[in-house]
N, C-alpha and C positions, 0 to 999 in steps of 0.2 A: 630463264637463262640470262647471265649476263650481257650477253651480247644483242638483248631486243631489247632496248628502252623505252615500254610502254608500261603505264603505271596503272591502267582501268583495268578490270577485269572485261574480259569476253564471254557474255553471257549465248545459252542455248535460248534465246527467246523464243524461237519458232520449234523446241522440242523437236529436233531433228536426233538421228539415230547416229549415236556416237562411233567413231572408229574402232573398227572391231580389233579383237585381238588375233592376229590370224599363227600363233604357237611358234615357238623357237625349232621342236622336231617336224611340227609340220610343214613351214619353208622349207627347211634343209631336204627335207624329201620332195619338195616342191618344184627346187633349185635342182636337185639332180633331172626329176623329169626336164623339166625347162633344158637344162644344161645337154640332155643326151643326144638331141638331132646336130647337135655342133658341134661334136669331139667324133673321135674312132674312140673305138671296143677298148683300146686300149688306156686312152684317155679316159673314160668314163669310169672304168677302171680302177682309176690311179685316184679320180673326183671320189669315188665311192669312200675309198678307204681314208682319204682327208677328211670326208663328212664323219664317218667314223670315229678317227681318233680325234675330232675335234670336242664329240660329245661324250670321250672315253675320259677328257680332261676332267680332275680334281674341281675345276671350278665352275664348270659347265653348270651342273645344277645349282648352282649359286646365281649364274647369268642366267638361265631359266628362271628364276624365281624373279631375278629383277626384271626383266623384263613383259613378264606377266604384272611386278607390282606396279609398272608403267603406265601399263595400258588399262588399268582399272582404277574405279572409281574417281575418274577427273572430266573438269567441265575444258579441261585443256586436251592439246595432244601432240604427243612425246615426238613421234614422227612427221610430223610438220614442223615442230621446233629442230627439228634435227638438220630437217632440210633447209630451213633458214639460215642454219649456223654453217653448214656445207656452203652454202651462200657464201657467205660473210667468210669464212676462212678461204676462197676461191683462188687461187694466183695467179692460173696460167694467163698468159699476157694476151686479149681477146679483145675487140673493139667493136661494139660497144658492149661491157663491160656486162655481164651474164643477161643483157638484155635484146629482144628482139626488134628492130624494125618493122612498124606497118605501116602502107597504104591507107591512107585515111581519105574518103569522100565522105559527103551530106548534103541529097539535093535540096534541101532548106541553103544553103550557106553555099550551092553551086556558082550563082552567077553575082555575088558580093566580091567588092574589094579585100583586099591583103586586112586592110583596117577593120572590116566590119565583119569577116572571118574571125579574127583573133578574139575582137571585143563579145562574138557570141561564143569562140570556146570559153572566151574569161566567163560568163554569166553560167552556159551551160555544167562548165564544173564544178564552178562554187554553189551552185544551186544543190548540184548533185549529191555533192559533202555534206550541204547543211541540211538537206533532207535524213538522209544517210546517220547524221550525228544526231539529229534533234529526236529522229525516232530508234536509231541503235539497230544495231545488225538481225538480223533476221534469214527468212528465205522467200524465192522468187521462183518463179516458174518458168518454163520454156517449154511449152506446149504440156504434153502429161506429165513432165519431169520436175520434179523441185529440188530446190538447190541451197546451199546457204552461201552469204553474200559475206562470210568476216571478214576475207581477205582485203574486200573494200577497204578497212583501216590501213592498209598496207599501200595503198594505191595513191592517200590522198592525204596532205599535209603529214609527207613522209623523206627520209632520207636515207641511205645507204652512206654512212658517215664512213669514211675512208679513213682506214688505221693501218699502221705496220702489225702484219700478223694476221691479224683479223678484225674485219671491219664490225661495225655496230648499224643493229637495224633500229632509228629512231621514229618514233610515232609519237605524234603533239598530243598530248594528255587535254588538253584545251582544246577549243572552238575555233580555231584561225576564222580570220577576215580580210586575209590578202593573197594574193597569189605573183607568178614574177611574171616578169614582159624580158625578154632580152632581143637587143637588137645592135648588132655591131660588137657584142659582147658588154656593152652598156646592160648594167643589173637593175632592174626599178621593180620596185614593189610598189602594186597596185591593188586598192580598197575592194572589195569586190562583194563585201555582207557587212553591214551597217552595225553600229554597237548595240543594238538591240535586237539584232540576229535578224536582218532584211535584204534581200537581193539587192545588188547597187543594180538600177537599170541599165537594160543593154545601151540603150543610146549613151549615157553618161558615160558608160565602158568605152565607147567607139570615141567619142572626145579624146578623151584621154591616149587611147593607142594610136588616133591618127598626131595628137601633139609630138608622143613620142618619133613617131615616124619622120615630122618634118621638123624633129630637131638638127639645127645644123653641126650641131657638136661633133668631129672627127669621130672617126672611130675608133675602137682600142684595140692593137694588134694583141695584146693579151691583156687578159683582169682575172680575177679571183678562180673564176667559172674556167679556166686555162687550166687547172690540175685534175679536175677530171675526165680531158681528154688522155693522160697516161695510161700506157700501155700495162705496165708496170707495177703491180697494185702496193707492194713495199716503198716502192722510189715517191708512190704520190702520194703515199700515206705521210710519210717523211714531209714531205713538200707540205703538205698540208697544214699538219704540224708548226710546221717554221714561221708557215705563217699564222696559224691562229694567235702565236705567240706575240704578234705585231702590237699593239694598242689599237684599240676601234675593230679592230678583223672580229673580234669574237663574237660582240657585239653585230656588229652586220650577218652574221653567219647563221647567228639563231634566225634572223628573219628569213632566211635562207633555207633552211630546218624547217618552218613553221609553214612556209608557204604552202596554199592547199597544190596548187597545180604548178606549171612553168607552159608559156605561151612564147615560141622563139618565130621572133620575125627575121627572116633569110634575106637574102642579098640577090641568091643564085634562080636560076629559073628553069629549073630540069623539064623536059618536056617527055623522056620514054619512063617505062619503071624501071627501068635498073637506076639510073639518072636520079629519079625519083627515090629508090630505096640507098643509094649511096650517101645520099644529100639529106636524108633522114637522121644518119649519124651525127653531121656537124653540116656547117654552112663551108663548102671549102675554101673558103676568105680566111674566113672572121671564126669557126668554129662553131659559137655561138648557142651553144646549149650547157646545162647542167647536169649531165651526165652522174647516175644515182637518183633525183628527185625522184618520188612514187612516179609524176606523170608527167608529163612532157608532148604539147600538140606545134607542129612544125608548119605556119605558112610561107611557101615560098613570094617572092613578089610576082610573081605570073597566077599566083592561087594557088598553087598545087599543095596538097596538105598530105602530114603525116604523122606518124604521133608512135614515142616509145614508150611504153609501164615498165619500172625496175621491176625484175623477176625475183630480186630478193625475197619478199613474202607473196608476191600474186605468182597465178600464172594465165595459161590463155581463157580458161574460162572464166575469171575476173574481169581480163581485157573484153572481153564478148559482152557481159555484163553491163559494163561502166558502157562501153561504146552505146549501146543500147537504152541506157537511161538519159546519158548526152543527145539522143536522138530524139527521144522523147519528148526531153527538155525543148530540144532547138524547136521543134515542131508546135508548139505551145507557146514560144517565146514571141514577145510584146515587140519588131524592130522600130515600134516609133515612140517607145514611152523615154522619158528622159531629157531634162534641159540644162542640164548642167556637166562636166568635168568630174569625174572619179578622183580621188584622192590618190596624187601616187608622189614617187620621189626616187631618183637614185638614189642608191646602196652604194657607197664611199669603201675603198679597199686601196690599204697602203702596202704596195709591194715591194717596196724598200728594194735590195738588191737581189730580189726573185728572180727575177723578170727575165731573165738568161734563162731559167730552168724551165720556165712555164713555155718558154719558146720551144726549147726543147722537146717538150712534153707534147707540143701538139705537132713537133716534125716525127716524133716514133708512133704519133698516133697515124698522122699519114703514111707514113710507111707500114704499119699495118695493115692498115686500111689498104693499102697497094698488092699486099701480099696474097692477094684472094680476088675472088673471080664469079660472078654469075650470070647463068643465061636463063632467059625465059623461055622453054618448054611447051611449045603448045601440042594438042592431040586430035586432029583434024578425027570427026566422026565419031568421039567417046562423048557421052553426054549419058547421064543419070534415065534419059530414056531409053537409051541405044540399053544400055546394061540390064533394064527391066524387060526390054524385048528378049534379052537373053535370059531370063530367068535371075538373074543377079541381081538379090537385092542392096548389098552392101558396096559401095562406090571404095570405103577403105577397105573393106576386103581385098576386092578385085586388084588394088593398086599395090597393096603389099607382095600378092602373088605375083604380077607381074616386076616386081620389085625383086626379088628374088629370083626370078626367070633373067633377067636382066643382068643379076650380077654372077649369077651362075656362067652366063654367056658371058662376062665381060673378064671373069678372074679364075673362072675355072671350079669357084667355090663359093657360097652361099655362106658368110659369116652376120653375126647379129644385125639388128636394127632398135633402134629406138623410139618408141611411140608412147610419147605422153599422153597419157587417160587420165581423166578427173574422176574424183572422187567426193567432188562438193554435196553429193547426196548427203554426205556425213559431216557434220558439225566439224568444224577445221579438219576438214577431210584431204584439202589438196590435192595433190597426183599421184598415181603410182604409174610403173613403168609396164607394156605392153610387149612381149618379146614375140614376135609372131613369124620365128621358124622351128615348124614342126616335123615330125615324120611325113605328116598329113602334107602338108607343103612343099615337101620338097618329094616326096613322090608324084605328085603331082607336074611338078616342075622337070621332072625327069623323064614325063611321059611325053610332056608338050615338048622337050628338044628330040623327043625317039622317032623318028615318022611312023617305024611299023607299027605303032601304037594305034586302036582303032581309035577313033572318033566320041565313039560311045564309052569306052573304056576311058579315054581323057575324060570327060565331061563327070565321069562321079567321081572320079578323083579330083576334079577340081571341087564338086560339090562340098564334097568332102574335107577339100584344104578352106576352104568358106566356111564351113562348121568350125573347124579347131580355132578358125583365127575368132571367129565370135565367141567362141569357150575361150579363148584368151582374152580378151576383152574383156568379160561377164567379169573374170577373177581379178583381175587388175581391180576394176573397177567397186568390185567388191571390198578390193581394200584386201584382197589373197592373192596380192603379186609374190616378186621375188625381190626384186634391186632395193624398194624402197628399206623395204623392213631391217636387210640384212645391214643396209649403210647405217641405218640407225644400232646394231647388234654392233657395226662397228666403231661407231663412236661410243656408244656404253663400257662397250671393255674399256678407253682409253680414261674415259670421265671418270667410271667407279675403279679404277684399276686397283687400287688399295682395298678396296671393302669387297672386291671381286677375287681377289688376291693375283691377277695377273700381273706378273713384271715386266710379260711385250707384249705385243699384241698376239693373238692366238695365231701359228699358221696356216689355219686356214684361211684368211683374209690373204695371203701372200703367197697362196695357190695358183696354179695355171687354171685350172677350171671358175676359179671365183675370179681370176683375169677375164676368160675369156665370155663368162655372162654379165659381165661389166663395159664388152667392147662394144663401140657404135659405129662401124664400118659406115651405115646410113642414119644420121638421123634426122627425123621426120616428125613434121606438125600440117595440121590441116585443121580450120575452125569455120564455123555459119555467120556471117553477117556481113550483109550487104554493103555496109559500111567500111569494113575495113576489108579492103583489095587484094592484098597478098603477104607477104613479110618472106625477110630472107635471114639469116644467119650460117655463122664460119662452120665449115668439116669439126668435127671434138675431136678429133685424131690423123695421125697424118694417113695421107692419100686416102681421104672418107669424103662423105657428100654430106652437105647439108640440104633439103628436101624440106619445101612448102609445098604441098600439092594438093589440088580444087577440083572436085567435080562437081558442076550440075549442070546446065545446060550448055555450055561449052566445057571443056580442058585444057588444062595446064598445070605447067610444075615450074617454080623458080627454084634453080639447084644451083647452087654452091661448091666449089672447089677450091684448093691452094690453087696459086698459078701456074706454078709448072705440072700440073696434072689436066692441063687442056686438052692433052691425046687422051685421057682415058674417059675424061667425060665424053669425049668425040663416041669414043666406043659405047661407053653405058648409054649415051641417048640414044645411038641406034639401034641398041639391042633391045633398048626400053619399049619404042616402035615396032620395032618384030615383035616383043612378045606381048605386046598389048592386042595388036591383028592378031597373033597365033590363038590367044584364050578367046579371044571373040568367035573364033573359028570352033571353037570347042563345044 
């Protein structure tokens, strides 16, 4: 695809088991089951005969055919390219910009200074890279499971290059040996793997970022790194634009492009997590991030850390990944080899008469950022054992059930959710989507608000909604979802529209039933590693929730709202709490 600027090929090295083809008629019978616990008789109805006349269309077996030629015989995969380019065509105005915030701890680098933190994320992620490049993609294990790691390229000397229209996913064809430092919004690139492809030492890294630190140079109320705080993904594409066009800007920008990681030292000193997941975003002085780079690790000056991956081409089981081999690293790493200074230097950017706009840029980012709201969620007596006492093996199970019980209680009605499931089993496998409201579910859900309902009666229908939600799981994850496949069905019509012979889009895309398996009233992530604490992100639609939520030996959920929907969160956390005692009760 045009829009991913990577020039290597991605090879299957580890023979992992390609993305299946999961059939154009059998989604669409897929998508109805999925679709039916959500609508009335009547609606489903209406779904029915849209599925119908979609494949009654002149062209349909034409889209049948291409999309089966898709999905065979390639070391590539059609549906992860699709999702990248979803990416990159992205608008709605969202901060930070289709990425998530996390919590970042390492008790290796707990009781270090701001300086000697940075200096081992610089060693630990260029370490990572040059392992990661020198021996090329593969796959990795996580207890019985194996996984493939491509997405890595995505993660590390990468950029989400910012265009009116549609952005471009760029990946360094070459070896980088630098990575950035920003502090104050001062841009330096710093040496970080030798010309002969050698770890610059951690100590020599800690020179160098504590010189940076106690440089006395002003600070910059804006520089270069000021346009991708916009809100706005046309207005900063534009911006961007204007300025590459400057003399010197282009030139500094590749270095910018090339860098493996981004290390931003903060001003601020958040001490709760919300404080802590706010200030993840930007520093709120100074900004002070590069918003787009694959990665991004955040020390505050009190130490507090945290760290963003663009979701352009990764997603949370990359972050899990990469976090994991940075741990690694740090746990292994030398902190006293090294007598020298790292090679570094500002990065020069002439903003001629920008400098208005970029101010600008990072007042609609605050204002953003202001428009939204979260609270941490704890669950006094749920723990991963409490739930094994009850027979419950599934901690996401149980939590979407009550998730649903929850907003049953809160709106009167039980609309979708979203739950990203990985699919790295499969060679550029990526996610597919998890929709876990079933019959099964919401019977269940209807027994636990009935009282006359016996006891023993809730308790197999809850088994029961436990079963379906792990049958949905299994199929996601199998790569026999529904959301993914069909976004890509719908960008194919638009790409081969001439050789498909479609003049619009087909409408079924522009159906109420393919609306309403595309809405995300809730949506929800929850990942393993000790390392990284929690992450938050905005509602995808209005009056929705955004939903981080943790079990194992304590609980908790960081949920997300617009701001003026403070009452209603009021309501769904307490209904959240009833129905979590009620199924426990069950």
């Amino acid at each position: 695809m045009d829009c991913i600027k990577f020039n290597l090929s991605i090879k299957n090295n580890a023979g992992l088991p390609h993305y299946p083809n999961p059939g154009l008629r059998d989604t669409l019978e897929r998508y109805l089951n999925w679709l039916e616990p959500l609508v009335t008789k009547e609606e489903l109805a209406q779904a029915i005969n849209e599925v119908d006349a979609f494949q009654a269309l002149e062209q349909f077996p034409r889209l049948e055919r291409k999309m089966d030629e898709l999905a065979e015989g390639s070391d590539d995969s059609y549906i992860y390219n699709y999702w990248v380019k979803g990416h990159l065509g992205f608008r709605d105005p969202i901060c930070p910009y289709t990425s998530v915030p996390i919590l970042y701890d390492n008790p290796t680098l707990r009781n270090l200074s701001q300086a000697e933190k940075a200096a081992a994320l610089l060693f630990a992620t260029a370490e990572t890279y040059r392992v990661f490049r020198q021996k090329g993609n593969g796959a990795y294990n996580i207890g019985p499971k194996t996984y493939s790691n491509d997405e890595l390229f995505g993660a590390l000397a990468s950029i989400n290059h910012i265009a009116h229209g549609q952005d471009v996913m760029y990946i360094s064809d070459e070896i980088s040996r630098h990575s950035l430092v920003l502090y104050k919004n001062h841009i330096y690139t710093v040496e970080v793997i030798t010309p002969e492809g050698k770890p610059i030492p951690y100590d020599n890294l800690r020179y160098s970022v504590a010189a940076i630190l106690n440089d006395a140079t002003p600070g910059l109320e804006v520089n270069f790194n000021t346009v991708t705080s916009e809100p706005e993904r046309d207005m900063a594409g534009d911006l961007l634009a204007g300025l590459l066009a400057i003399p010197g800007n282009a030139e500094e920008y590749e270095v910018i492009k090339k860098a493996i990681a981004v290390v931003n030292l903060d001003t601020c000193a958040p001490e709760t997590v919300l404080q802590k997941l706010y200030t993840a975003c930007g520093d709120p002085l100074w900004f002070n991030r590069f918003h787009g780079k694959g990665t991004q690790f955040n020390v505050a000056v009190n130490g507090a850390m945290s760290m963003i991956v663009d979701h352009t081409y990764c997603d949370g089981g990359i972050e899990v990944y990469l976090v994991k081999r940075v741990g690694e690293i740090l746990g292994e790493m030398d902190l006293t080899a090294g007598t020298d200074q790292a090679a570094y230097r500002e990065l020069q950017f002439h903003l001629d008469s920008f400098e208005d706009r970029l101010r600008q840029c990072f007042a609609r980012f605050r204002s953003k950022m202001s428009a939204f709201d979260a609270r941490v969620v704890s669950f006094p007596g749920l723990s991963r054992t409490v739930l094994r006492e009850h027979g419950i093996l599934s901690g996401d199970g149980f939590m979407h059930i009550a998730f649903q019980a929850a907003q049953q209680m809160t709106w009167n009605d039980i609309r979708n959710t979203y739950i990203s499931v990985d699919c790295r089993k499969f060679f550029r496998g990526r996610t597919e989507v998890n929709r876990p409201v079933t019959h099964a579910s919401k019977a269940f859900v209807a027994a636990l608000l009935d009282d006359s309902v016996s006891k023993e009666e809730r308790r197999r229908l809850m088994l029961a909604a436990l079963d379906a939600h792990h049958e949905r799981t299994r199929q996601a994850q199998a790569g026999m979802g529904v959301n993914r496949y069909l976004f890509a069905v719908r960008e194919v019509c638009k790409d081969y529209a001439q050789e498909l012979g479609f003049a619009e889009q087909p409408a079924f895309f522009r159906s109420k039933g393919f609306a309403r398996i595309c809405e995300d009233r809730l949506s929800c992530t929850s990942f393993g590693n000790d390392d990284m604490k929690g992450c938050y992100f905005p509602p995808v639609m209005p009056h929705g929730l955004g939903i981080f939520y943790h079990i194992d030996e304590e609980a908790y959920a960081i949920i997300t709202m617009f701001l003026e929907d403070g009452d209603m969160l009021d309501r769904f956390d307490e209904n959240l709490h009833t129905a979590i005692a009620k199924i426990l009760e069950s």
